[in-house]
C-alpha positions as CSV (number, residue, x, y, z in Angstrom):
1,X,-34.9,157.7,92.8
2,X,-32.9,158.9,89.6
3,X,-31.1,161.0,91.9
4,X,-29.9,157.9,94.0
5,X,-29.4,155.7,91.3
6,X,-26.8,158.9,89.7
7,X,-25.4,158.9,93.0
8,X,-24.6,155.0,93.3
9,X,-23.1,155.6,89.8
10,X,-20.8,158.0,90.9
11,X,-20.1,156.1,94.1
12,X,-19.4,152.8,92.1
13,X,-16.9,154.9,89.8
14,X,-14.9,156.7,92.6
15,X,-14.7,152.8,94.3
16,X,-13.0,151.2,91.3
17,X,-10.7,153.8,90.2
18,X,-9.5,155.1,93.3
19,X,-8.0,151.6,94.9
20,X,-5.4,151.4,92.4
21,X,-4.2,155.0,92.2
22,X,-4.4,154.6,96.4
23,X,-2.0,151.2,96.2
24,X,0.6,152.9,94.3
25,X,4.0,153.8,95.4
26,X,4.5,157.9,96.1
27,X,7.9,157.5,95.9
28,X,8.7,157.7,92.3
29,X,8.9,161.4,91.3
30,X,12.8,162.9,90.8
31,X,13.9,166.2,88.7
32,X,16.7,166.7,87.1
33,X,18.9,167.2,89.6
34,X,18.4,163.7,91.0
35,X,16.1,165.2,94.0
36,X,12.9,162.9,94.4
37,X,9.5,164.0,96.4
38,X,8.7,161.3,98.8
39,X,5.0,161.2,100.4
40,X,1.4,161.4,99.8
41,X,0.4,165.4,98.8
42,X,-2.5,167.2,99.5
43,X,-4.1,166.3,96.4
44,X,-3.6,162.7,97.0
45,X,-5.3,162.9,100.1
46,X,-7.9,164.5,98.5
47,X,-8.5,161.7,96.1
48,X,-8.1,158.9,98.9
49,X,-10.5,161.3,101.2
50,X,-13.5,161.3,98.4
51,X,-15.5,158.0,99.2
52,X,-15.5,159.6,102.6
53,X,-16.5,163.3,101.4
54,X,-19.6,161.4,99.8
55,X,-20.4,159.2,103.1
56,X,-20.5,162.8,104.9
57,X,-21.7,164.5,102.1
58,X,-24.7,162.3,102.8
59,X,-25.1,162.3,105.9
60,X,-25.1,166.4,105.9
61,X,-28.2,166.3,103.9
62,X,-30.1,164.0,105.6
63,X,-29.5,165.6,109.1
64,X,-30.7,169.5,107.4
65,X,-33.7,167.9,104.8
66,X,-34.6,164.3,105.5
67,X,-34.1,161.5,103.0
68,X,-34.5,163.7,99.9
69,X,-31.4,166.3,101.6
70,X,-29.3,163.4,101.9
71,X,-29.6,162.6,98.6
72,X,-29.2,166.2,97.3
73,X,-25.9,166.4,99.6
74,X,-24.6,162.9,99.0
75,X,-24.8,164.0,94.9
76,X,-23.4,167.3,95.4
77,X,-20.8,165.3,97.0
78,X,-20.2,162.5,94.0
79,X,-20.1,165.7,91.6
80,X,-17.0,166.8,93.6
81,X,-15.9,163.2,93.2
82,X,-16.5,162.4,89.8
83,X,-14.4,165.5,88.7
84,X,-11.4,164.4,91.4
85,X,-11.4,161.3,89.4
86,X,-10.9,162.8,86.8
87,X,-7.2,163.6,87.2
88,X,-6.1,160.4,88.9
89,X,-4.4,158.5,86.4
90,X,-0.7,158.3,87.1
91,X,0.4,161.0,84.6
92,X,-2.4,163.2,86.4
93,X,-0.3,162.2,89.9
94,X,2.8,162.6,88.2
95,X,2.4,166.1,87.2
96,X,1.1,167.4,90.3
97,X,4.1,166.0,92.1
98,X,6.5,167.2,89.5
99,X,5.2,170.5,90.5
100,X,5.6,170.0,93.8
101,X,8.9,169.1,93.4
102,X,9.7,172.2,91.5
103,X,8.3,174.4,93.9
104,X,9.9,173.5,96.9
105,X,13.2,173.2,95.1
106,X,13.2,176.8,93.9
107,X,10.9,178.2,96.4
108,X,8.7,179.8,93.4
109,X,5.1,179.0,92.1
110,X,4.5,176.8,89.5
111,X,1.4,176.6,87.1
112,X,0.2,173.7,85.2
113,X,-2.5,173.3,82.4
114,X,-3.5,170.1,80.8
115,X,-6.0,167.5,78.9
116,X,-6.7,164.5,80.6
117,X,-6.7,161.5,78.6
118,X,-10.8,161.4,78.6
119,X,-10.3,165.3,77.3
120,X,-10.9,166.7,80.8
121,X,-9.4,169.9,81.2
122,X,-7.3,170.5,84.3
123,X,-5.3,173.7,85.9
124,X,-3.1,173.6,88.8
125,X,-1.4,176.3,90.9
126,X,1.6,175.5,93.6
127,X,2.5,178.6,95.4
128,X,5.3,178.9,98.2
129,X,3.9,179.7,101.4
130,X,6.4,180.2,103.9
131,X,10.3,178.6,104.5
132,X,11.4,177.6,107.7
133,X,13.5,174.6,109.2
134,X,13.4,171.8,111.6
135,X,16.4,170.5,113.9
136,X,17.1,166.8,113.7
137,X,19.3,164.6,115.9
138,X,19.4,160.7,115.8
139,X,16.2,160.1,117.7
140,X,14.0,162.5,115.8
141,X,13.2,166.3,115.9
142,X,12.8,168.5,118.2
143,X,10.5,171.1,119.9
144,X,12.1,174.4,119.1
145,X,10.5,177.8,120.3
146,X,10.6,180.8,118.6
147,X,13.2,182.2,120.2
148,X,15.8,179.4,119.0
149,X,15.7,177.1,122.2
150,X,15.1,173.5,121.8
151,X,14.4,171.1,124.0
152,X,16.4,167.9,124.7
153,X,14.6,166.0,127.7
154,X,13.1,168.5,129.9
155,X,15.7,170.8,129.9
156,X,16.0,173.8,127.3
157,X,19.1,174.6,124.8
158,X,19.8,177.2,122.3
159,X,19.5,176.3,118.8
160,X,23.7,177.3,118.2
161,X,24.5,175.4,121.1
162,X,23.1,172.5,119.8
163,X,24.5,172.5,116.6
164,X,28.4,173.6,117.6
165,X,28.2,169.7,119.1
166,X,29.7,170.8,122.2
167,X,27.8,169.6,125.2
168,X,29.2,170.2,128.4
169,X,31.3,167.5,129.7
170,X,28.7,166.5,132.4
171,X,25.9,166.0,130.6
172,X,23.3,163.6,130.4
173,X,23.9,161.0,127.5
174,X,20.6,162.0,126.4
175,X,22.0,165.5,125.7
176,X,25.4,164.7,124.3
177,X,24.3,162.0,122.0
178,X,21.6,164.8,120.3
179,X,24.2,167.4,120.6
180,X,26.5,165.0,118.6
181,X,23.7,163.9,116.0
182,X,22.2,167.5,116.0
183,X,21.2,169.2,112.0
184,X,19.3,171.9,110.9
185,X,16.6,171.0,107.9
186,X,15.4,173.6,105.5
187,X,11.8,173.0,105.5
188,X,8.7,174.7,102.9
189,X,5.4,174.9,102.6
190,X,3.4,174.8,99.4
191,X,-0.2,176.1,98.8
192,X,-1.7,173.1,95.8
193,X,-5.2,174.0,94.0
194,X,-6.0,172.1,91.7
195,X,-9.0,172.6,89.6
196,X,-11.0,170.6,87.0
197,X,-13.5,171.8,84.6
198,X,-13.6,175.2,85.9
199,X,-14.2,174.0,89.4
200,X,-11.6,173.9,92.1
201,X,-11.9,170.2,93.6
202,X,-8.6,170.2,96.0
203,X,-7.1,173.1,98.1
204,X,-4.7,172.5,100.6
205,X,-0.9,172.8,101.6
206,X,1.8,170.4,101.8
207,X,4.7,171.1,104.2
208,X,8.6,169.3,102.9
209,X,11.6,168.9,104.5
210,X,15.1,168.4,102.8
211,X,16.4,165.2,104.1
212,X,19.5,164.4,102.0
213,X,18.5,164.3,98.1
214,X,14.8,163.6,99.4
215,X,12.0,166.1,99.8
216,X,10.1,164.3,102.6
217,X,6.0,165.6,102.8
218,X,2.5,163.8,104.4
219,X,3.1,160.4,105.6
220,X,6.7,160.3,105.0
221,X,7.5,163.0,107.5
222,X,6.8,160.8,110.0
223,X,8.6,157.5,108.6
224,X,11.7,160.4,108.8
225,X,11.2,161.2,112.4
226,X,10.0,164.3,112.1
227,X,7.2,165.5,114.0
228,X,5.1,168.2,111.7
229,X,4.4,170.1,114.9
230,X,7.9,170.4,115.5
231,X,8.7,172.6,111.8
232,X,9.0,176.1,112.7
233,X,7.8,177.7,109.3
């Protein structure tokens, strides 16, 4: 019972602190160079994913050791939690994505070490892993292969051909209005880890593209028209 009450604890905590760091804007982080990161990271889906990661946690347990597994897995889970929570205050958020920012702008890793404002200590790592680019054109990207053709409709092009603007002068409007739109994106992906008190609580990647001043990642890849499946990194 202890156990379970710890648990509801934690459970209770992760609730009220993580609605207002979810409701907040992700828009909001520029460098120097006037360049902003738009979208929710990795980490931030991490701390939006935690109330969930203690539902499973939960259910884990109780489906290997009964009632007393699930609460064994469902605390294992709000330890995870608690420490996530740790480091999401807005200058927590702000840092990570100041990172971020600085990584995919210079396409070199970036380290971080801090003091929470409750005296937590926290480390994080962003390391580069891998450049690439996606090809754009009014209605959205598109499916490029390896080899450099993309595909307009159901027909294939060359990437070049695409991007000299040139389509032939019987082409389908579908083909000429992309050939006329077509642009090439530099696009990179970023390995985040960010660890609390020793313990690593979020590993994952984030993949950007440059759209304009804007390094576009998560959610607003999409809100861009740009397909994730469709970045060639």
């Amino acid at each position: 019972m202890k156990v379970i009450r710890g648990v509801t604890a934690v459970l209770a905590a992760c609730l009220t602190v993580s609605q207002p760091v979810l409701g907040q804007a992700s828009d909001a982080t520029y460098n120097a160079r006037g360049q902003r990161l738009s979208g929710k990271t990795a980490v931030e889906k991490t701390i939006g994913k935690c109330v969930l990661a203690l539902v499973i946690g939960g259910g884990l347990g109780a489906a290997l050791k009964g009632k007393n597994g699930a609460a064994i897995g469902l605390a294992a889970g709000g330890l995870v939690c608690a420490l996530m929570m740790k480091t999401a205050s807005d200058k927590d958020k702000a840092r990570v994505r100041a990172a971020e920012l600085e990584a995919f702008n210079s396409n070199a890793m970036q380290r971080a070490s801090w003091t929470t404002d409750d005296g937590t200590p926290a480390e994080l790592a962003v390391m580069p892993s891998g450049q690439g680019s996606v090809l754009m054109t009014s209605a959205g990207s598109l499916e490029c292969r390896r080899d450099n053709q993309c595909r307009i409709g159901d027909s294939w092009f060359p990437k070049d051909q695409i991007l000299s603007k040139q389509a032939q002068a019987n082409a389908p409007k579908i083909v000429k209005a992309s050939f006329e739109s077509a642009e090439e994106l530099v696009c990179r992906r970023n390995r985040v880890t960010l660890g609390v008190q020793g313990q690593v609580v979020s590993d994952g990647s984030d993949t950007a593209c440059l759209v304009g001043d804007t390094w576009v990642t998560g959610d607003a890849l999409k809100k861009s028209k740009i397909k994730e499946s469709n970045i060639l990194i």
